[in-house]
C-alpha positions as CSV (number, residue, x, y, z in Angstrom):
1,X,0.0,0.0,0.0
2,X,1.2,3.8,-0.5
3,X,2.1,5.7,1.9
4,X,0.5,8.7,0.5
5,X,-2.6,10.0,2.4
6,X,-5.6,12.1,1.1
7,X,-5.5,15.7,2.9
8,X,-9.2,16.7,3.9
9,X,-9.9,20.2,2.8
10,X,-12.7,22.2,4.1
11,X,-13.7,23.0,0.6
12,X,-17.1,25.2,0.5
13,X,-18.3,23.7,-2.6
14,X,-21.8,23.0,-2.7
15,X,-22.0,19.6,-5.0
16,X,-25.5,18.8,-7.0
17,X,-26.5,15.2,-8.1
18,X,-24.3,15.3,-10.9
19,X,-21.1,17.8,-11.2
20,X,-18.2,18.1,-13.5
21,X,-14.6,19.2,-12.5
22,X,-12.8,20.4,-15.6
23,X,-9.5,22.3,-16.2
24,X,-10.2,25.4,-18.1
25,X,-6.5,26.4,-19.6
26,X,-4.4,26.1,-16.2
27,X,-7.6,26.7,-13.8
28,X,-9.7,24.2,-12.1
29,X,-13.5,24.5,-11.8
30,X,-16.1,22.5,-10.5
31,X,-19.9,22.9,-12.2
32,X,-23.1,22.0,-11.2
33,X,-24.8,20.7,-13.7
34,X,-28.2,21.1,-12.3
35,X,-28.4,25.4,-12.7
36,X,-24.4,25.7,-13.8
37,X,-23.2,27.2,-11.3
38,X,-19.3,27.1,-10.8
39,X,-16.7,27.7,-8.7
40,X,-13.1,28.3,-9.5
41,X,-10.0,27.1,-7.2
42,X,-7.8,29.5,-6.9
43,X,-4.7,28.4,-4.5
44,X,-6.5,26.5,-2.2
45,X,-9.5,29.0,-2.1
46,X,-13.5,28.9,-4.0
47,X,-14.4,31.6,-6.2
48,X,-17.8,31.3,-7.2
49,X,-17.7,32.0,-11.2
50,X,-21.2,31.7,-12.8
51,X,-24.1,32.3,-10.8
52,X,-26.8,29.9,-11.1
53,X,-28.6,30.3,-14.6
54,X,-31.9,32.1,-14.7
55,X,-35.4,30.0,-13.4
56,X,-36.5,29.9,-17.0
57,X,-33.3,28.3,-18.4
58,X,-33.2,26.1,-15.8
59,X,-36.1,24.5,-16.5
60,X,-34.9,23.0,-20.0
61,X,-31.7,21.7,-18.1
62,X,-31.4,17.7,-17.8
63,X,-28.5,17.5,-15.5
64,X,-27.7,13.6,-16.2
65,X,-27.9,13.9,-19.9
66,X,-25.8,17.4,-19.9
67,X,-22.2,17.8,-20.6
68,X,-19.7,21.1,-19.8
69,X,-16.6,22.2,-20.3
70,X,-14.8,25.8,-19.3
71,X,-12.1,27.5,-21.9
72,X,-9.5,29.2,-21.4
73,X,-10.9,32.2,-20.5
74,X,-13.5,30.8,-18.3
75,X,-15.9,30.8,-20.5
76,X,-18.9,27.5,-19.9
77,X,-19.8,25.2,-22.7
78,X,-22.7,23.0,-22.6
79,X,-23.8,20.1,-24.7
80,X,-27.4,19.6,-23.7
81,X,-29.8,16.9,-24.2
82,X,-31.2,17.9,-27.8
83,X,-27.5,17.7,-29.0
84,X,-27.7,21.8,-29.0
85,X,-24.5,23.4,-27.7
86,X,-24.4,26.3,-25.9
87,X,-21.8,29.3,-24.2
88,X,-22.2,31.6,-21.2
89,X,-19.2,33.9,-20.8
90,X,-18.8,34.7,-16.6
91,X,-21.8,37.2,-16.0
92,X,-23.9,36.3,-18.8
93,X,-26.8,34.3,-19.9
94,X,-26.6,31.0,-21.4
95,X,-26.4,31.3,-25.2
96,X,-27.2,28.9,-27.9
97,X,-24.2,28.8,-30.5
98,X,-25.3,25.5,-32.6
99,X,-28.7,24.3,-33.0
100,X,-30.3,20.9,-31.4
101,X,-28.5,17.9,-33.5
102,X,-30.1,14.4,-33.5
103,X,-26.2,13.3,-34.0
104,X,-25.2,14.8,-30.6
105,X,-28.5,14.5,-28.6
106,X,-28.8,12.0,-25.7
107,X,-25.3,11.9,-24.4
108,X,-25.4,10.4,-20.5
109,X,-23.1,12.7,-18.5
110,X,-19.6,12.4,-18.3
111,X,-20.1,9.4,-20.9
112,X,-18.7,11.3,-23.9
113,X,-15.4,13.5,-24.4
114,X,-16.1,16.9,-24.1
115,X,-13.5,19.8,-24.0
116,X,-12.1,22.4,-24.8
117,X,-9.2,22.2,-27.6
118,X,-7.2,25.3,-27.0
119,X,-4.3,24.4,-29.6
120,X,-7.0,23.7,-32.1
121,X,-9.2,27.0,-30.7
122,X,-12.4,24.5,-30.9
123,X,-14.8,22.2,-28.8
124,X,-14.3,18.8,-29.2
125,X,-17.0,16.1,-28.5
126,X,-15.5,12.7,-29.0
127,X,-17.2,9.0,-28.6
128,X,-19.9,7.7,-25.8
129,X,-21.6,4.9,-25.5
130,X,-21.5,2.4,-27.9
131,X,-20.6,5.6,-30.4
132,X,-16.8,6.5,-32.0
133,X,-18.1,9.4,-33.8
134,X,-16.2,12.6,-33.2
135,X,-17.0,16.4,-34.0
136,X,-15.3,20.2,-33.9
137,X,-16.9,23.3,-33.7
138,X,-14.8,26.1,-34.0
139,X,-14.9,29.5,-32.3
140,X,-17.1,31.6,-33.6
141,X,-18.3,29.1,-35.8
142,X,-22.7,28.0,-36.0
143,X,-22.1,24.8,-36.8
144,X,-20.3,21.5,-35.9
145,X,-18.1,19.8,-38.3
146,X,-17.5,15.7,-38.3
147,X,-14.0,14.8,-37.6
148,X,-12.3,12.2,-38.9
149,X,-12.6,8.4,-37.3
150,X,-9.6,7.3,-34.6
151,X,-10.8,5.8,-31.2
152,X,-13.0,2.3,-31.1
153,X,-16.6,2.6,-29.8
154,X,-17.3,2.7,-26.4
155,X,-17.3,5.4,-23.4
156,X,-13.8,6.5,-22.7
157,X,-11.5,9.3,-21.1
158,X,-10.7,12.7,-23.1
159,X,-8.6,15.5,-22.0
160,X,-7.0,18.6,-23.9
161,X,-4.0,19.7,-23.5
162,X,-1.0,22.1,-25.1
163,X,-0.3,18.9,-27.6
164,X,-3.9,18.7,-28.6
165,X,-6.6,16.1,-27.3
166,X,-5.8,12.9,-26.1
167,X,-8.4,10.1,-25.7
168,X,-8.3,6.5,-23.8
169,X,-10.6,3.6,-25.1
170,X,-10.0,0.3,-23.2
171,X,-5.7,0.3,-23.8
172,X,-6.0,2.5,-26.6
173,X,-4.1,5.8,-26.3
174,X,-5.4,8.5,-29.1
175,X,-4.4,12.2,-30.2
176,X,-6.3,15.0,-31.9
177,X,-4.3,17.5,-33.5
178,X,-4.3,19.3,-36.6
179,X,-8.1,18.1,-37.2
180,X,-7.1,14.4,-37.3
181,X,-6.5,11.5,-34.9
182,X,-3.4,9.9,-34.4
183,X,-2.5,6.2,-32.5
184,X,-0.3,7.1,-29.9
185,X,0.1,3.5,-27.9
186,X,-1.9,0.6,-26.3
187,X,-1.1,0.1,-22.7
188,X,-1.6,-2.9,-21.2
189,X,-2.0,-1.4,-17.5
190,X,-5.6,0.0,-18.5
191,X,-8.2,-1.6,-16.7
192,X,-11.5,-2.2,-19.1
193,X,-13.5,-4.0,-16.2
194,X,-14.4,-0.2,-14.7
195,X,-12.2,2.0,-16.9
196,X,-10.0,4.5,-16.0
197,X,-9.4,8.5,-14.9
198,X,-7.1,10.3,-17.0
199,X,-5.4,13.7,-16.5
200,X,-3.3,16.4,-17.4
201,X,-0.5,18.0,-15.4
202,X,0.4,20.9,-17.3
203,X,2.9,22.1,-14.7
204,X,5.2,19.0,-15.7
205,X,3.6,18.1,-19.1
206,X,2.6,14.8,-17.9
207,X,-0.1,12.8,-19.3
208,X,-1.7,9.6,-16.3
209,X,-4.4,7.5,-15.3
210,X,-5.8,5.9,-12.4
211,X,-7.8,2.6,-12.6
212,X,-9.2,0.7,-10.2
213,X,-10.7,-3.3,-10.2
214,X,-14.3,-3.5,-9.9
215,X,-13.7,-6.1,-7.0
216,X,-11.7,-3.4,-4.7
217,X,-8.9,-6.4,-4.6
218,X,-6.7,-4.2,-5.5
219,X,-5.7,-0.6,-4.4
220,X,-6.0,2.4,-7.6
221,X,-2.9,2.1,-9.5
222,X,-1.4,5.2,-11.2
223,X,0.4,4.9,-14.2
224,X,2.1,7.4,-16.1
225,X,1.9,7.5,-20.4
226,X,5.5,8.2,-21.6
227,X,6.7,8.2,-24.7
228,X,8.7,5.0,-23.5
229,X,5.7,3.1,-22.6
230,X,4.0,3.2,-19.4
231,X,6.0,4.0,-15.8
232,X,5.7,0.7,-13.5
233,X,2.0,1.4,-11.5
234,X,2.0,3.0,-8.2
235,X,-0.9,2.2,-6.0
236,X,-2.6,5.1,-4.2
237,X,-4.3,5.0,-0.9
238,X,-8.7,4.8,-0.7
239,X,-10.8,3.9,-3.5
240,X,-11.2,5.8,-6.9
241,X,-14.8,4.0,-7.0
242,X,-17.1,7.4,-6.7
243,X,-15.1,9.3,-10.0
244,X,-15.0,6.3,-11.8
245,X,-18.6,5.4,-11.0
246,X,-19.3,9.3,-12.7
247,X,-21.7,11.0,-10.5
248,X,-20.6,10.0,-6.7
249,X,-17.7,12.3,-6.7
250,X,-15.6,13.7,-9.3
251,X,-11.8,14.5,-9.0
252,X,-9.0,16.6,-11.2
253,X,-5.8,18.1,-11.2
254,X,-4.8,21.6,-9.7
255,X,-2.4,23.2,-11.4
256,X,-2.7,26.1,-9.1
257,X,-2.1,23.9,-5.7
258,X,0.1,21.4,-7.5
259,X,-2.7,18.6,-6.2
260,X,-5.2,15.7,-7.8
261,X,-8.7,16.8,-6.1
262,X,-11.4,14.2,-5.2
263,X,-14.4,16.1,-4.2
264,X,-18.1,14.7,-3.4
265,X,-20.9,15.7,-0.9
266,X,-18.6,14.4,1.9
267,X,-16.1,17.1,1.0
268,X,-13.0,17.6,-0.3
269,X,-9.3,15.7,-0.1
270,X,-6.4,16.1,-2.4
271,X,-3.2,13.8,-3.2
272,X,0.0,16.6,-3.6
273,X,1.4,15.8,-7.5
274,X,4.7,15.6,-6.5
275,X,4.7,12.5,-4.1
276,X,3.4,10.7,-7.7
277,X,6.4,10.5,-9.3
278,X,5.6,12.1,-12.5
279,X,8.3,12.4,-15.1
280,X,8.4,16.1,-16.2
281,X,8.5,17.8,-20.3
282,X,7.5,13.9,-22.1
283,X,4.7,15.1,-24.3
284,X,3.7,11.9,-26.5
285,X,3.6,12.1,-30.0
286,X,0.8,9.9,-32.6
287,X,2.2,7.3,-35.2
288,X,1.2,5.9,-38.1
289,X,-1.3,2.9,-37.4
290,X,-4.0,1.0,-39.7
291,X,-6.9,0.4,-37.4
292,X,-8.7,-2.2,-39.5
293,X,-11.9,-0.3,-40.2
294,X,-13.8,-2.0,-43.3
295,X,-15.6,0.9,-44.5
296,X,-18.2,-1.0,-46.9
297,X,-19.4,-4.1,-44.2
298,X,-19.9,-7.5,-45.9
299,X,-24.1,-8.3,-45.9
300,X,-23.3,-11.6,-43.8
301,X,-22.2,-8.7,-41.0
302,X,-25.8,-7.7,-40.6
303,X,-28.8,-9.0,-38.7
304,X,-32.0,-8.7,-39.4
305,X,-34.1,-6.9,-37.0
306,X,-37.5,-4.9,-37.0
307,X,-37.8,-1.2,-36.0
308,X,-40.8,0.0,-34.3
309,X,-42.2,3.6,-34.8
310,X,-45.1,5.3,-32.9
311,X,-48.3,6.6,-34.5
312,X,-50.0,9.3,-33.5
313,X,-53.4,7.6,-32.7
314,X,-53.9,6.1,-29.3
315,X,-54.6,2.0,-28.7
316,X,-58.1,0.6,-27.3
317,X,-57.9,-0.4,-23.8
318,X,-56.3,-3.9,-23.8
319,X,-58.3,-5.3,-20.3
320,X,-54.9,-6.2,-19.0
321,X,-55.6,-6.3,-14.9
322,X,-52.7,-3.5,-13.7
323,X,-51.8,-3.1,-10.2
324,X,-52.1,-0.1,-8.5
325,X,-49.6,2.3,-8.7
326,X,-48.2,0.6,-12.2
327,X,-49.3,0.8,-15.7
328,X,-49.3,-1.3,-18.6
329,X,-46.4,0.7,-20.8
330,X,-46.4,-1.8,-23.9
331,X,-47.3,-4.5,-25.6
332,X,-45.1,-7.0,-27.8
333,X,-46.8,-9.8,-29.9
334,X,-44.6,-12.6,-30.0
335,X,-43.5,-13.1,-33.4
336,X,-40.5,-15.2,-35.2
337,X,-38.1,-12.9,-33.3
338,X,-39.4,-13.3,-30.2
339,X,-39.3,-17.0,-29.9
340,X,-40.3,-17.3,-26.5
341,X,-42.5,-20.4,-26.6
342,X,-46.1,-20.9,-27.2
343,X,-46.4,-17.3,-25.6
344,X,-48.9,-14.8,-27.1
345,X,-47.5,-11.1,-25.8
346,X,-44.5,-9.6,-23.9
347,X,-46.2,-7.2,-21.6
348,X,-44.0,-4.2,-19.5
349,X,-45.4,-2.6,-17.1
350,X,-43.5,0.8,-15.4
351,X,-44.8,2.8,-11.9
352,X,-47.6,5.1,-12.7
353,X,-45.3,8.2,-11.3
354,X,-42.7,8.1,-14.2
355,X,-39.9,10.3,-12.0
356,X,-40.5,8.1,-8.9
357,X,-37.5,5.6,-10.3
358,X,-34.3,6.3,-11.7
359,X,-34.3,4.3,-15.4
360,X,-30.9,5.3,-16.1
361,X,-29.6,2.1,-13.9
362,X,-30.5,-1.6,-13.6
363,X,-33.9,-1.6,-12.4
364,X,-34.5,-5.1,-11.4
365,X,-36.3,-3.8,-8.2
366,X,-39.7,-3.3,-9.5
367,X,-39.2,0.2,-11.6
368,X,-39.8,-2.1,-14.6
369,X,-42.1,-5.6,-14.7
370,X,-42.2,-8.1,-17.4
371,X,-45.1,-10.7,-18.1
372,X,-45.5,-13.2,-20.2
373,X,-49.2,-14.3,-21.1
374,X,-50.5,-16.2,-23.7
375,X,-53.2,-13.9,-25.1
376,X,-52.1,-12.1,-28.3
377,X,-52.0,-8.1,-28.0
378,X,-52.0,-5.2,-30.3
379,X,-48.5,-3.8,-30.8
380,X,-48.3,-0.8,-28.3
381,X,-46.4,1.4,-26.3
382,X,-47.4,3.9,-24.4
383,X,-50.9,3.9,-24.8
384,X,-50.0,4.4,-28.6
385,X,-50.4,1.8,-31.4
386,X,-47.1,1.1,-32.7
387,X,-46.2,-0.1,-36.1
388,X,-43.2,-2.4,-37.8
389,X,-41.0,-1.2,-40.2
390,X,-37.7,-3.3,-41.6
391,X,-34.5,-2.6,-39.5
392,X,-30.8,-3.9,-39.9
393,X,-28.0,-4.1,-37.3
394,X,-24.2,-4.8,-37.3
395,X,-23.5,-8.3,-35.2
396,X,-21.7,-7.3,-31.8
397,X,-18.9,-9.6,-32.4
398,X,-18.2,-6.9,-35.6
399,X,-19.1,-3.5,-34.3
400,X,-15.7,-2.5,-33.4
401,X,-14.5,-2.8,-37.1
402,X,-17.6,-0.5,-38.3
403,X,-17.5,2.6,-38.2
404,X,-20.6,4.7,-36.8
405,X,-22.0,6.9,-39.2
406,X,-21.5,10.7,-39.2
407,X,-25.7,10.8,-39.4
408,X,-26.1,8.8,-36.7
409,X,-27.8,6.6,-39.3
410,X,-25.7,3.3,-37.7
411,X,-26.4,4.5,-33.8
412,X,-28.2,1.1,-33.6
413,X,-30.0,2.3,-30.2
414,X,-31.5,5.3,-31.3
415,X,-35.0,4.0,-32.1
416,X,-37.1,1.2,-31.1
417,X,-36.7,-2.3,-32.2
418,X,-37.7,-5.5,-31.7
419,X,-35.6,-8.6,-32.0
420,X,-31.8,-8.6,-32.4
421,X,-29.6,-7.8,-29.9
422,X,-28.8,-4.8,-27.8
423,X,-27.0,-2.1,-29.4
424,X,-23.4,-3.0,-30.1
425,X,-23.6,-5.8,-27.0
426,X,-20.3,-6.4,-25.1
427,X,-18.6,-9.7,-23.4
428,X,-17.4,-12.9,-25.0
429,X,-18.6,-14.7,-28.4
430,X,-20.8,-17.0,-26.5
431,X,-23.0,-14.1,-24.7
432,X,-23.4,-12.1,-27.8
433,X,-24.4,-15.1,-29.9
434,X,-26.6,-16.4,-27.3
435,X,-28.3,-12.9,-26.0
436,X,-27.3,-13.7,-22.5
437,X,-28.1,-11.3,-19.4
438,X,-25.4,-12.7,-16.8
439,X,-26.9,-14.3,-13.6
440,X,-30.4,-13.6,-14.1
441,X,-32.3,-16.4,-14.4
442,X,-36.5,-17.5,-14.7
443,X,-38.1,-17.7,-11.5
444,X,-40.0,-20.6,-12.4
445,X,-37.6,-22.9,-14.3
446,X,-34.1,-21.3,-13.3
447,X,-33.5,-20.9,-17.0
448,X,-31.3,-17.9,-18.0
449,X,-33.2,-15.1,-19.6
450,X,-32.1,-13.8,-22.3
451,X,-32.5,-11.0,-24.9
452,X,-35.8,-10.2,-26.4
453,X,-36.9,-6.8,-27.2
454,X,-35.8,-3.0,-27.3
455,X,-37.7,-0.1,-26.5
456,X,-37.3,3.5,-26.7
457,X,-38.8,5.1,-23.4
458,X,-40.2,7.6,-22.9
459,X,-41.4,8.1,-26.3
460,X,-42.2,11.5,-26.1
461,X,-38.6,12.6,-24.2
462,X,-36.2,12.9,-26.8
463,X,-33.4,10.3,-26.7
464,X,-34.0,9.5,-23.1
465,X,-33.7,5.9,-21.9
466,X,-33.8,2.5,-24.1
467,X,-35.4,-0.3,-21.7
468,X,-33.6,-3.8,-22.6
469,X,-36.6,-6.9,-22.4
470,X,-35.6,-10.2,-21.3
471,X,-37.3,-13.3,-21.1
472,X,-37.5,-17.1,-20.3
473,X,-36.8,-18.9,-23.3
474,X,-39.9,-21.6,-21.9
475,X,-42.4,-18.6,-21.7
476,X,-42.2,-18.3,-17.7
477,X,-41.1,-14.8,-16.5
478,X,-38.6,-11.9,-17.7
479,X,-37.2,-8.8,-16.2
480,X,-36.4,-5.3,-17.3
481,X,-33.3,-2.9,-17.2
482,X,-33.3,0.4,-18.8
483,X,-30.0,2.4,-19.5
484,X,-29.5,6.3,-21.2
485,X,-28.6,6.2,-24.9
């Protein structure tokens, strides 16, 4: 174990539900995502630097499906839930600069690189989940430009510095610069089981992360990228769990103190930079490397899947007995993709009080219900009828050598669906091919559910939450989890 210790500070920073800590040139501020409100750290002190936004604006604010970022000159920057970005200079009102974009929208927070570029004088929003997509939009600029492909799919960690923007995926190191994307390295230290934190130290130039196990059977290790390959990992006393879990707690580098913050509703502690053993002045540079992308996918790399897409008529009353306090949200007809037995319908049903659950987590504890019956059911959701049209999807086991599309055309999760499998599915061969959920099994027949249905929800919210379906394969029982897009 190290002998370094966390230092408590008495830090007087009000924390909401979800915050972001983000260097803004050499300055580190903490924001509030639910009114914007920040704070700058200025030598061990709190400067409050935006006030709250205004009652009105506030009100359009989705604080888990927000992202921020500060400039050099202080300045905010907010990708909002409608994929609109927006400014607010210190003093001033929050001011749309790009309009909503159905490429950007839907972004869970702190689940997609967003900062600041000051070499390239732009914002750069880079990946999420199951996405590798990447845009730019310059200063003064109205619009957002595409930028070329680099890192795989999947949520990763993305900070700018002098050199330009680096990015970790899984063990992949990446660098923006010049409006293109170069391999820097794979390193072998990166954990994938629960990721990993990466920072800047612009005082020594010195690009690390910290990763922990998911098990705690290890300490947090910090490891140091270097032009020679990693430094050998040092462990670091407590748990990184809260950052790493994205809304418990959040932590950064100080340049001003010369300290890695960790700050939640507890309070504040910091780690002093130099007991880490950074090496000083090793900026890494990008090299040539073919990333195996097949532009034009092979047909046998597709599935066949069907879409669903509201109509704007509402369905008869189907006489399903409901609970109190629940309500029947949809219907699914079993069909030749839902091969569930002699079954008739796939019924969900959600608490009457949509905001009474959180449906951005595994909701196995009664926020969602599945049924199984064997009467046949209109195709609903909702309380809306519900139509079919033809869908395809990439097979998991290929999604990380397709690209996703600049139009968000191959975001597999961005509509309904029925059949198939969840959008760009991780873990081994075996679980993709067999549409697995891990552990959870039939309460009837201890079979393991597996895979069934998608479903966009709510409807009406923009990209909100997708709810995953899964069932006994005999026709017994299924469960429910739900997870931002």
């Amino acid at each position: 174990m190290s002998e370094l210790e966390w230092t408590e500070h008495a830090l007087p920073l009000p924390l909401g539900r979800v915050t972001t800590a983000t260097l803004g040139g050499e300055a580190l501020y903490v924001v509030n995502h639910r009114d914007l409100a920040s704070h700058r750290l200025e030598g061990g002190e709190v400067q409050r630097w935006h006030e709250p936004v205004e009652p009105d604006t506030r009100v359009g604010l989705d604080d888990r499906n927000l992202q921020v970022a500060m400039d050099p000159d202080g300045t905010l920057w907010a990708l909002l839930v409608d994929g609109s970005l927006h400014r607010r200079e210190r003093g001033g009102r929050l001011e749309m600069v790009a309009e909503p974009d159905v490429r950007l929208a839907g972004h869970y927070a702190h689940r997609v690189g967003f900062a600041w570029d000051a070499a390239g004088d732009q914002l750069v929003i880079a990946g999420g989940d199951h996405r590798n997509n990447g845009f730019a939009l310059k200063r003064g600029a109205r619009f957002i430009e595409p930028l070329p492909y680099g890192p795989g799919h999947g949520v990763g960690q993305t900070v700018a510095t002098k050199h330009g923007v680096y990015r970790l995926v899984d063990d992949a190191l990446w660098l923006l610069r010049g409006g293109s994307w170069g391999f820097v390295g794979s390193h072998p230290h990166a954990r994938s089981d629960r990721g990993q934190l990466l920072f800047f130290d612009p005082t020594r130039d010195a690009l690390f992360f910290v990763g922990e196990l998911a098990s705690h059977r290890e300490p947090p290790m910090c490891v140091q990228l270097t032009p020679g390959g990693t430094t050998p990992p040092m462990s670091l006393p407590g748990s990184f769990a809260g950052p790493l879990e994205m809304h418990e707690a959040v932590a950064q580098v100080d340049p001003s103190t010369d300290r890695l913050w960790m700050i939640d509703r507890t309070g504040a502690r910091y780690l002093p930079l130099d007991a880490l053993a950074l090496q000083p002045g090793v900026p890494l540079e990008a090299r040539p490397r073919d990333r195996g992308v097949v532009e034009d996918p092979p047909v046998h790399w597709f599935r066949e899947a069907l879409a669903l897409r509201q109509r704007d008529e509402e369905a008869d009353d189907l006489g399903v007995a409901v609970r109190d306090g629940w309500v029947l949200s949809a219907s699914l007809p079993v069909s030749p993709l839902l091969p569930l037995a002699d079954a008739g319908s796939v019924l969900l049903f959600t608490r009457e009080h949509a905001y009474d659950h959180d449906p951005w987590t595994l909701s196995f504890a009664n926020a969602f219900e599945v049924r199984i019956v064997d009467e046949r059911h209109p195709l609903t959701a909702g309380g809306m009828k519900i139509d079919f049209t033809g869908y395809r999807e990439v097979e998991p086991i290929f999604a990380e050598r397709v690209d996703t599309a600049h139009d968000g055309g191959a975001y597999f999760a961005r509509r309904s669906k029925i059949g198939g499998f969840p959008a760009l599915v991780y873990g081994t061969r075996e679980e993709a091919a067999n549409s697995f959920v891990a552990d959870v099994r039939c309460e009837d027949c201890d079979a393991r559910l597996r895979f069934v249905a998608q479903l966009a929800w709510p409807e009406f919210d923009l990209i909100s939450a997708v709810v995953y379906l899964y069932a006994c394969p005999f026709g017994h029982s299924g469960a429910a989890k739900a997870q931002n897009v």
